[in-house]
C-alpha positions in Angstrom: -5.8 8.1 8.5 -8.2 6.4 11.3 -5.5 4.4 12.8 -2.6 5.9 12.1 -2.2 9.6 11.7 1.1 11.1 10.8 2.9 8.4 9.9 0.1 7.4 6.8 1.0 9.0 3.1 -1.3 11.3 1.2 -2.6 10.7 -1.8 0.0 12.3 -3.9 2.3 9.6 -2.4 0.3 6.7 -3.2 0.1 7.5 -6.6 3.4 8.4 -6.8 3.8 4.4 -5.1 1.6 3.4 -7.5 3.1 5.2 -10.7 6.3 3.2 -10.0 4.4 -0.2 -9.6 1.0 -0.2 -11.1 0.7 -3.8 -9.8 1.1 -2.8 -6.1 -2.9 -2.1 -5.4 -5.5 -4.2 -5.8 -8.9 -3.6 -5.9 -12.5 -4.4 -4.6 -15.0 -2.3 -7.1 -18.8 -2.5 -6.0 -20.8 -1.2 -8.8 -18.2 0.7 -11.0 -17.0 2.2 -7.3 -13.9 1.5 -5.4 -14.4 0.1 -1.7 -11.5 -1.5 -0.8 -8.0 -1.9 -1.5 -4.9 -3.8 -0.6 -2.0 -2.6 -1.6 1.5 -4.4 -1.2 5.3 -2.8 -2.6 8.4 -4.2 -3.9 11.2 -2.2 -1.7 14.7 -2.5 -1.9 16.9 -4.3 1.2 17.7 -0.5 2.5 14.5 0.7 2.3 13.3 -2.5 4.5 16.0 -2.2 7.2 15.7 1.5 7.3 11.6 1.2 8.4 12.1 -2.1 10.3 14.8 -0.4 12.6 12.2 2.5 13.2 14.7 5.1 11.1 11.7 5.9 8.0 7.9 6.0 8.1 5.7 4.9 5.3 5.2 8.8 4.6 9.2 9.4 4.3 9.0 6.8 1.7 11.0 8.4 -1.3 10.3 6.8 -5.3 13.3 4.9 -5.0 11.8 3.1 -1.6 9.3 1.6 -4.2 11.0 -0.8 -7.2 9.8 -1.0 -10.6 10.2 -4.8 -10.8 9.7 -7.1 -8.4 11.5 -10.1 -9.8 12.2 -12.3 -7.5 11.7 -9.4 -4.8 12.6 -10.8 -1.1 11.2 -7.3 0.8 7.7 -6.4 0.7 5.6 -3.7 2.0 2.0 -4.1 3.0 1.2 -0.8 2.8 -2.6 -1.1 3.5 -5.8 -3.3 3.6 -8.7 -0.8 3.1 -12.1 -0.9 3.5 -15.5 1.3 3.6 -17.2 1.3 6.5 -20.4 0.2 5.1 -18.6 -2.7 4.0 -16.8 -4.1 6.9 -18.2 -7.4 8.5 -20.4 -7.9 5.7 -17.8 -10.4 4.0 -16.7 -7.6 1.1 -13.1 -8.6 1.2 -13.5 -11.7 0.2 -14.3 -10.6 -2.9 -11.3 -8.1 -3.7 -9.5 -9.1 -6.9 
C-alpha cells in the first residue's frame, strides 16, 4: 500500500490469488519470519489485455483472472516484489527462494 494505494488488493484477495496457484509467491523467511515476497500469476489472454489497456486494476482481479495451471502460460503477472524495511539495501533479496 506505500506506493500504490487503491489500486493494491487486500489480503483476502491475495490469498484468494494464492488459493488458485499456490506456486505464485515466493518467499524470503528470516528466522521462521516472512520478510519478503515476490509473487508472479498465470492470467488468461483476457485478463492481460483487459489490465494492459487500463480497463481492470490488480484489485478488480476476479478468481478466474488467476489460472490454476500455468502450462506453457504466455501472460504473466508480477503482482509484487516485497520487502521489510529493515531489510532493504542490506542485500536480503538476494536470498528469497
Amino acid at each position: 500500500l506505500e506506493c500504490y494505494g487503491e489500486h493494491v488488493i487486500d489480503f483476502s484477495g491475495l490469498l484468494m490469488w494464492w488459493e488458485r496457484y499456490p506456486n505464485g509467491s515466493y518467499d524470503l523467511f528470516e528466522g521462521g519470519r516472512l520478510i519478503g515476497s515476490i509473487d508472479i500469476w498465470p492470467i488468461p489472454k483476457t485478463t492481460f489485455d483487459l489490465f494492459v489497456a487500463g480497463k481492470l486494476k490488480e484489485r478488480d482481479f476476479r478468481e478466474d483472472d488467476i489460472c490454476q495451471k500455468c502450462d506453457k502460460h504466455t501472460y504473466w503477472y508480477l503482482g509484487d516484489i516485497i520487502i521489510e524495511k529493515a531489510h532493504r539495501r542490506f542485500g536480503a533479496q538476494g536470498r528469497l527462494y
